[in-house]
N, C-alpha and C positions, 0 to 999 in steps of 0.2 A: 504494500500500500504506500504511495507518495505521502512523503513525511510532512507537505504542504496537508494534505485532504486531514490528516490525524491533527492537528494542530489548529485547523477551521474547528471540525470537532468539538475539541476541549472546549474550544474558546466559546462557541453556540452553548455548549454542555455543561456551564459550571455545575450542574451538580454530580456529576459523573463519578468524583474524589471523594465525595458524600457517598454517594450508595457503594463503590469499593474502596474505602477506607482502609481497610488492607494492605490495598496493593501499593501504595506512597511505600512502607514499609518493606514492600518484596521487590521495586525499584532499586537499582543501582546503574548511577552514570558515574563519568570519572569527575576526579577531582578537579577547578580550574587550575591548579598549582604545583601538585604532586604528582598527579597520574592514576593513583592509584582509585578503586571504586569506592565510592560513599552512597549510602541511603540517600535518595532524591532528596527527602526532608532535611539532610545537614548541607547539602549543597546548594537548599535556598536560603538557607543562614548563611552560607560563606557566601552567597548574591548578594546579603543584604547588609554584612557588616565591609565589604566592597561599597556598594554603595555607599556605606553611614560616611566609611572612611572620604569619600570624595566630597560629602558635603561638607563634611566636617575642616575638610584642607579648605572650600570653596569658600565658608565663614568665616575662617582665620584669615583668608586672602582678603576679603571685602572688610573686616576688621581692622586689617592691616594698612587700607588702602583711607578707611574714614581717618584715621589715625593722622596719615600723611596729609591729608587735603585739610585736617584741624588746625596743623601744626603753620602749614602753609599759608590759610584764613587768618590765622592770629599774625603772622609774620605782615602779611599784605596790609592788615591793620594796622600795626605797629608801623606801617612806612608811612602810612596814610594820615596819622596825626603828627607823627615826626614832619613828613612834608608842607604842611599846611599850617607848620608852625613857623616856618619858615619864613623871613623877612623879606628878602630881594631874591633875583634869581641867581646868584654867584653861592648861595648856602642851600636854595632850590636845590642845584645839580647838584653839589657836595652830596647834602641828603641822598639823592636818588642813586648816586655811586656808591656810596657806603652802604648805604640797602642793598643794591645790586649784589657786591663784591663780598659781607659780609652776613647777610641772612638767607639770599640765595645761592653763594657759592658762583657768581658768575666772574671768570679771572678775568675779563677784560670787557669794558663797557667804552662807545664813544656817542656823539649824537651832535648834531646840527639840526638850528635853529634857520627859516629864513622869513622874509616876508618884510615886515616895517620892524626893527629891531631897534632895541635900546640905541640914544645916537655916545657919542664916546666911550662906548663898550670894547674891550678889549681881550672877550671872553672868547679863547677858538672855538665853542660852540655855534659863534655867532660868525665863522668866517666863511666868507662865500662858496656857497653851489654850485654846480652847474645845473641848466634846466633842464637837460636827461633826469638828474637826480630827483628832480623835484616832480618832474613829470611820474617818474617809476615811483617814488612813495605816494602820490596820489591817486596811483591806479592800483594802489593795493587797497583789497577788500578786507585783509583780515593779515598777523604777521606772517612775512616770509619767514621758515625754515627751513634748510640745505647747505650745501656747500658753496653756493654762486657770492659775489659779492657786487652788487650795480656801480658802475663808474668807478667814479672817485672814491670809492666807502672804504676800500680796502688801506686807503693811504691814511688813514683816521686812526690806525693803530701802529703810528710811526715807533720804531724801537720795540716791536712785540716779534718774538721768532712766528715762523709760518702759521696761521692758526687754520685750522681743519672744518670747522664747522661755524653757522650762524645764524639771526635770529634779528630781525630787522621790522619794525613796529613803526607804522606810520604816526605820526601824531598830530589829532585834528579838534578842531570843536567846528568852527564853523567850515572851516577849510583847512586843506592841511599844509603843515606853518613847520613839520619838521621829522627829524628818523631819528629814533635812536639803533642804535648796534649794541648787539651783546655777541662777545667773539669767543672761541673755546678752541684749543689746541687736542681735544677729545671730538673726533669723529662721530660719534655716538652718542655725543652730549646733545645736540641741535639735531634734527634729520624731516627729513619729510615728510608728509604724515602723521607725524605726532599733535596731539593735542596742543591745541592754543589756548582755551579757555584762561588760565592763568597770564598769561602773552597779552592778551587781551584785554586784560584788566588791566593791568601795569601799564599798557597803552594808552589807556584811556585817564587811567592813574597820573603817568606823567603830561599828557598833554593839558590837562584841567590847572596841575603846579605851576609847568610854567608859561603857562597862557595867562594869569593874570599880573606877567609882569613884561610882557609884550606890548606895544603899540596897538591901539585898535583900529581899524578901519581897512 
C-alpha cells in the first residue's frame, strides 16, 4: 500500500489509535539519532522535546535581541538630550562624534554641511561640495550601506588607513542641507541589506541638531 494512501488514513481517522491502542505499543520505528528501534510512543517525545528545544533556543534568541535594541533605545536617548543640550553647532558635532565613536563603536565618523551656512565659520564641516554630492544625498531615500563611497566622500577621512565599509545618511528637514559618513575598516560592519531603522533615526536625529543653527531660507 502507498505510504501516501496510509497517512491520508490516519489523518481522516483520528480515532483509529483509540480503538487499537495497543498497537502505539507493538510499533517500533528507529530512532532520529541512534539508529536503533524505539516504541512509536518514545519517539514522539524525542519529536517533541526537539521541538521544545528549538523554541526554546528561538526565545533566548528574541530575548536576546529585545535586550540589544533596549540597550540601543536608551543609548539613542542618551544622545538625544546630550545633543539638544547643546549650545552652537561646533559642541553640536562634538556631541554627535563622541556619541558616534563612543556609545556606538563607530571608529570613524565625517559629514558636510551645505546650503546658506554660518558666515565666518571655519568649521571643515562646512567646507565646500561639489553638486554630484549634493545631488547623490538628495536622491537618497533612506541611508546608503556598502562598500561605494560618492565623489569626494572618501577624501573626508584624510589620514585614516583604507577603510572597507560605509554608511552615508542624508540629512534633511525641509530639504536636504547635508551627509554625514560613518566609515569602518570591518567589511562586515556596514553591508547591504542590513537594516537601517536605527540609520534612520540618527539621521533624522542629526539633521533636527544641526538645522537649528543653520541659516534659514
Amino acid at each position: 500500500m502507498d505510504a501516501k494512501v496510509v497517512a491520508d488514513y490516519l489523518q481522516q481517522n483520528p480515532g483509529f489509535f483509540a480503538e487499537y491502542a495497543d498497537l502505539l505499543a507493538e510499533i517500533y520505528v528507529p530512532h532520529p539519532h541512534d539508529g536503533h528501534a524505539i516504541p512509536i510512543a518514545e519517539r514522539q517525545i524525542v519529536t517533541l522535546r526537539e521541538k521544545n528545544g528549538t523554541l526554546e533556543a528561538k526565545l533566548r534568541e528574541l530575548i536576546a535581541f529585545g535586550s540589544e535594541n533596549d540597550a540601543i533605545s536608551e543609548k539613542v536617548h542618551r544622545s538625544t538630550l546630550a545633543l539638544f543640550s547643546a549650545t552652537d553647532l561646533e559642541t553640536t558635532l562634538g556631541v554627535l562624534y563622541h556619541s558616534l565613536k563612543e556609545d556606538f563603536q563607530v571608529p570613524h565618523v565625517a559629514l558636510r554641511l551645505w546650503g546658506r551656512v554660518p558666515e565666518q565659520s571655519y568649521l571643515p564641516e562646512l567646507a565646500a561640495t561639489s553638486q554630484e554630492l549634493r545631488d547623490y544625498a538628495s536622491a537618497l531615500g533612506a541611508p546608503y550601506c556598502g562598500t561605494n563611497t560618492p565623489f569626494e566622500s572618501r577624501e573626508w577621512f584624510e589620514g585614516v588607513p583604507a577603510l572597507a565599509s560605509f554608511a552615508f545618511l542624508p540629512l534633511r528637514t525641509h530639504q536636504t542641507f547635508g551627509l554625514l559618513a560613518l566609515g569602518s575598516d570591518d567589511a562586515a560592519r556596514v553591508y547591504a541589506g542590513m537594516g537601517t531603522m536605527y540609520l534612520t533615526r540618527l539621521a533624522e536625529l542629526a539633521s533636527v541638531a544641526t538645522s537649528r543653527f543653520l541659516p534659514q531660507g
